[in-house]
MARDREN-549229 format. One record per residue (C-alpha): residue in one letter; x, y, z; residue number from 0. Coordinates in Angstrom, 3 decimals. Example, Ala and Ser with C-alpha at 12.3 -4.5 7.8 and 13.67 -1.06 7.14 Angstrom:
<"A",<12.300,-4.500,7.800>,0> <"S",<13.670,-1.060,7.140>,1> 
***
This chain:
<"X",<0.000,0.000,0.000>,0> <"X",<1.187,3.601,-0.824>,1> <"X",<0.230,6.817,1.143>,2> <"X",<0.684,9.914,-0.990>,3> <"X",<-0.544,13.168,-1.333>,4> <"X",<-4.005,13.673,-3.148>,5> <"X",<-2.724,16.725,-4.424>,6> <"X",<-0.040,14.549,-6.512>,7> <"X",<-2.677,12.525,-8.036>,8> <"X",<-5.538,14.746,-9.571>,9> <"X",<-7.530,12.858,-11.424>,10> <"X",<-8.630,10.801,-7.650>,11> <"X",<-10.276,14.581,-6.755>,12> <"X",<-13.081,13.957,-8.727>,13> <"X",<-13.956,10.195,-7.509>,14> <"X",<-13.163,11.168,-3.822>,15> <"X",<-14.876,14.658,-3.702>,16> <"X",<-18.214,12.337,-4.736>,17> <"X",<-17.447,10.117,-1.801>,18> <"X",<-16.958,12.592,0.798>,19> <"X",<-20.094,14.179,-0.127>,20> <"X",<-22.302,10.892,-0.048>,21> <"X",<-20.950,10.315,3.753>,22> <"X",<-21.068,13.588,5.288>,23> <"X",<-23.105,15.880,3.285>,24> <"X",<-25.586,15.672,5.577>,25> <"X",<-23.598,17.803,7.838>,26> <"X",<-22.642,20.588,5.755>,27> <"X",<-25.737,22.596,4.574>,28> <"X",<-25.094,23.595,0.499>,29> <"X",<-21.882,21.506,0.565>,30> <"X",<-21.246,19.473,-2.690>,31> <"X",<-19.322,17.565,-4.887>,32> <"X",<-18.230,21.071,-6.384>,33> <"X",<-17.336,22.593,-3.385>,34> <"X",<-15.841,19.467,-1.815>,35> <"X",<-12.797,19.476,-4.927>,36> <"X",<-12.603,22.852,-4.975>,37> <"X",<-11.477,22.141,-1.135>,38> <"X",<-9.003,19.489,-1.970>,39> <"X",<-7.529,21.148,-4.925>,40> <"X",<-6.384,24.349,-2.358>,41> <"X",<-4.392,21.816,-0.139>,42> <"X",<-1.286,21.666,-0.324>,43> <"X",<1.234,18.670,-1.177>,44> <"X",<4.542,19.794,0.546>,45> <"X",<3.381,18.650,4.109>,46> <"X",<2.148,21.871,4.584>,47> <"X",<-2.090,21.402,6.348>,48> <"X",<-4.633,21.467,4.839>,49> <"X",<-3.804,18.122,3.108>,50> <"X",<-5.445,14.807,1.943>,51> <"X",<-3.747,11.408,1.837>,52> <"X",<-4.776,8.684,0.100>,53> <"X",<-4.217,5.082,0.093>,54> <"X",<-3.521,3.399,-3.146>,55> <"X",<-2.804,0.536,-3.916>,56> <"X",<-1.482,-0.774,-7.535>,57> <"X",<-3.091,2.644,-8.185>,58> <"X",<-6.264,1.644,-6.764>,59> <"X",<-8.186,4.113,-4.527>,60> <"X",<-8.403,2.376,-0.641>,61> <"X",<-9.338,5.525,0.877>,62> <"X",<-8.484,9.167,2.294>,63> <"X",<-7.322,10.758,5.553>,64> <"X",<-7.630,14.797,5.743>,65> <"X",<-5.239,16.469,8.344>,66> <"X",<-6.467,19.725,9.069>,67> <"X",<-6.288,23.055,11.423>,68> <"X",<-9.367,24.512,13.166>,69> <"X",<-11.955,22.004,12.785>,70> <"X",<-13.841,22.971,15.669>,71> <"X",<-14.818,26.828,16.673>,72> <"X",<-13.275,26.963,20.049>,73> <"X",<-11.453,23.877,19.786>,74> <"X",<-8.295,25.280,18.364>,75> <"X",<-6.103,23.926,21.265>,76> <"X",<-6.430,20.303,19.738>,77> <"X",<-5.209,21.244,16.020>,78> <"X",<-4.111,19.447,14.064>,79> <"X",<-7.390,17.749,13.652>,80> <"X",<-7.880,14.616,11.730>,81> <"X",<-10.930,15.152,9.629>,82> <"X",<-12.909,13.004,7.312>,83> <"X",<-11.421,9.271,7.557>,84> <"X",<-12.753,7.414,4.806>,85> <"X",<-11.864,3.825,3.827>,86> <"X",<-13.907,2.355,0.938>,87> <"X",<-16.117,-0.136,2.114>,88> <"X",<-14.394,-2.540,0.397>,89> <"X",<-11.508,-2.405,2.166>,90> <"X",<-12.068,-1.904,4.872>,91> <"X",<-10.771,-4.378,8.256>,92> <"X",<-7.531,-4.588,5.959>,93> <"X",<-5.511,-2.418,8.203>,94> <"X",<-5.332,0.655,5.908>,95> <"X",<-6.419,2.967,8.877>,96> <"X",<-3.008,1.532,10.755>,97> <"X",<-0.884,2.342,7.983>,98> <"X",<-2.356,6.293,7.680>,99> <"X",<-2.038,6.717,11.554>,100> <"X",<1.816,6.622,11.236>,101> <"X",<2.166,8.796,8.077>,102> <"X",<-0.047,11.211,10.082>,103> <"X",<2.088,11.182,12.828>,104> <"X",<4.965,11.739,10.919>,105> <"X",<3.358,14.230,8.540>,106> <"X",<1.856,16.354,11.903>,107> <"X",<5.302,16.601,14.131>,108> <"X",<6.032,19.575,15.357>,109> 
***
């Protein structure tokens, strides 16, 4: 399994903006599909937050972890946040969530 940057591999946006919308648009009145790759095409790929990482594998799409600041109004003493964990159904009990949590860690050191 590789963990890269989403911002490296643009033609995912598309698939995974669709996918973040169908599990959480519910919480985000007038949030979309539009809006949602808009958001991940302003992150940045340089380990910089905001960011997205995926999990490929063999070029297949496994799923997405987005590191983030400010999540939360209020809450700003717990950044960085780890915001919309995704793993594709499919895939899912296969460890890929193990594998993220370390290049979180190492992509959120201070």
């Amino acid at each position: 399994m590789d963990i890269t940057f989403l911002a490296t591999h643009p033609p995912l946006g598309p698939r995974l903006a669709t996918l973040h919308v169908a599990e959480w648009q519910h919480l985000y009145a007038g949030w979309n599909a539009v809006i949602a790759l808009a958001e991940f095409e302003a992150q940045y790929s340089d380990g910089r937050l905001p960011t997205t990482l995926v999990a490929l594998e063999g070029g297949l799409l496994l799923g997405s972890v987005s590191p983030i600041y400010d999540d939360l109004p209020g809450w700003e003493h717990f950044n960085p946040w780890l915001a919309s964990l995704l793993v594709l159904p499919e895939f899912r009990g296969a460890g890929t969530c193990h594998s993220r949590d370390h290049e979180i860690r190492v992509l959120t050191r201070d």
